[in-house]
N, C-alpha and C positions, 0 to 999 in steps of 0.2 A: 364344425371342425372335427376330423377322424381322431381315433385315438393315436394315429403315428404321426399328424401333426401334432397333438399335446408330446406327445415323446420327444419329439422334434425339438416343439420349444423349451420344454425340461430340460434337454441336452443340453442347448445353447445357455442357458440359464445357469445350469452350474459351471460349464467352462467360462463364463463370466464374472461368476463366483472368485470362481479359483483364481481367475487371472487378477483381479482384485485384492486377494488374500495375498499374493504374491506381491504385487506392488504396495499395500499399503503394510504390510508384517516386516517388521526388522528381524534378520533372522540373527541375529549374535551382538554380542556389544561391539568388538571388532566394527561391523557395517556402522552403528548408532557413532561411533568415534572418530570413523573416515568419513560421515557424513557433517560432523559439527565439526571437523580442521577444512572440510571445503568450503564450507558455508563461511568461516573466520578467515578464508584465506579471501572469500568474493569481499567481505567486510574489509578486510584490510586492503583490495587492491583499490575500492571508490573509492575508501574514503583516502589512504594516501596518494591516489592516483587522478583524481576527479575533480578538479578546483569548485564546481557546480556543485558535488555533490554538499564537500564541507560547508561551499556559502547555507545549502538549504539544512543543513545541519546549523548551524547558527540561527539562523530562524526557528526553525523548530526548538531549539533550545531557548531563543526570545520567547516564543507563546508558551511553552509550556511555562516559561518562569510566570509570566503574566498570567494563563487562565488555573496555575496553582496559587497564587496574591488573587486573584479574585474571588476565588473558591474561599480562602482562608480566610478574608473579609465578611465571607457570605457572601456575596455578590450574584453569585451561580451557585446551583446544586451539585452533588455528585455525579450526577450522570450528564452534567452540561459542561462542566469540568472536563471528563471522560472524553466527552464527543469534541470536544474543542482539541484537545491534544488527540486523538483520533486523528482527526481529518486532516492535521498538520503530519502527521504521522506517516500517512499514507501518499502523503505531496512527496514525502521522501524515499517511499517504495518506488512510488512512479519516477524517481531521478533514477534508481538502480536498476530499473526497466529498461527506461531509455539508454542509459550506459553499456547495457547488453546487447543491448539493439543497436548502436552505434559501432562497438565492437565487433560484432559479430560482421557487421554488414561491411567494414574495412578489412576482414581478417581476409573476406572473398574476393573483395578488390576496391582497392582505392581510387579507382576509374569513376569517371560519371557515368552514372546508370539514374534513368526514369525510375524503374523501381524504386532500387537503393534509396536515391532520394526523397521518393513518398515512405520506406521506413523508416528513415532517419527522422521524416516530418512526422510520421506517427507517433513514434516514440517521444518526442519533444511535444507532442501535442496532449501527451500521458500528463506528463507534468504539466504542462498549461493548464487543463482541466480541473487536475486535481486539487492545485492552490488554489481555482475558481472556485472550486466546491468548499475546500477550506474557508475561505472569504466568505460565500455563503453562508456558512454555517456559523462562522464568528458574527458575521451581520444580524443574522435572525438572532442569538443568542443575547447580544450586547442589546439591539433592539427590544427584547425582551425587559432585559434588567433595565433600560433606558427608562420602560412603562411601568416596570414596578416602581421604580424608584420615583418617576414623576406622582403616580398613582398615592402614593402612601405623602404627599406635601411636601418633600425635600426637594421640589422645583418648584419656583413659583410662575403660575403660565403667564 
């Protein structure tokens, strides 16, 4: 490697820098203020706009009430606790994904499109997943406590 490809890559390296510094630096409170009324304004259009969205908000508010009563019992630890309302957490990102993705893909055209309709299917397949993984992760958890609990004589085999 010449010394005017190192220079080269140098170059590119700080303009990558910079363009980084740019996008991730808030430059005034102004920007940090316009930035949380849009983000309250997305919150408020799913959740009073999105019948999907609240049902997966009522579940999420089922388990967390459940893996915080199991927690409080002992049942789970803190960080199973954590992962349990986590993963339910993020079943509810992935509805706000999809309602993006939904939106957006009508705002272009209400037509049937191939595409369109594998985004549509994309985005719904966000949320499918993600409960699955939720599931998952409540399965292995509970499974867990299932064998402590058998393990310590409070089942009898």
């Amino acid at each position: 490697m010449t010394s005017a490809d190192l220079k080269k890559t140098a170059d590119e390296l700080k303009r990558i820098a910079e363009e980084l510094r740019a996008v991730t630096t808030l430059k005034s409170p102004e920007e940090l203020r316009k930035a949380t009324e849009y983000s309250v304004r997305g919150v408020r259009a799913v959740l009073f706009g999105e019948k999907a969205f609240r049902t997966d908000l009522v579940a999420f508010l089922a388990c967390t009430a459940v893996a915080s009563a199991l927690r409080f019992y002992g049942f789970v630890s803190w960080c199973e606790c954590a992962v349990m309302i986590y993963t339910v957490f993020m079943a509810l990102v992935g509805e706000i994904i999809n309602t993006a993705i939904e939106k957006t893909v009508d705002r272009i055209s209400t037509d049937y499109n191939e595409l369109s309709g594998r985004a549509k299917d994309m985005g719904s397949a966000i949320v499918f997943v993600s409960f699955w993984g939720a599931g998952l992760a409540w399965f292995v958890i509970l499974l867990g406590v299932a064998a402590r609990w058998w393990s310590s004589g409070h089942l009898l085999p």
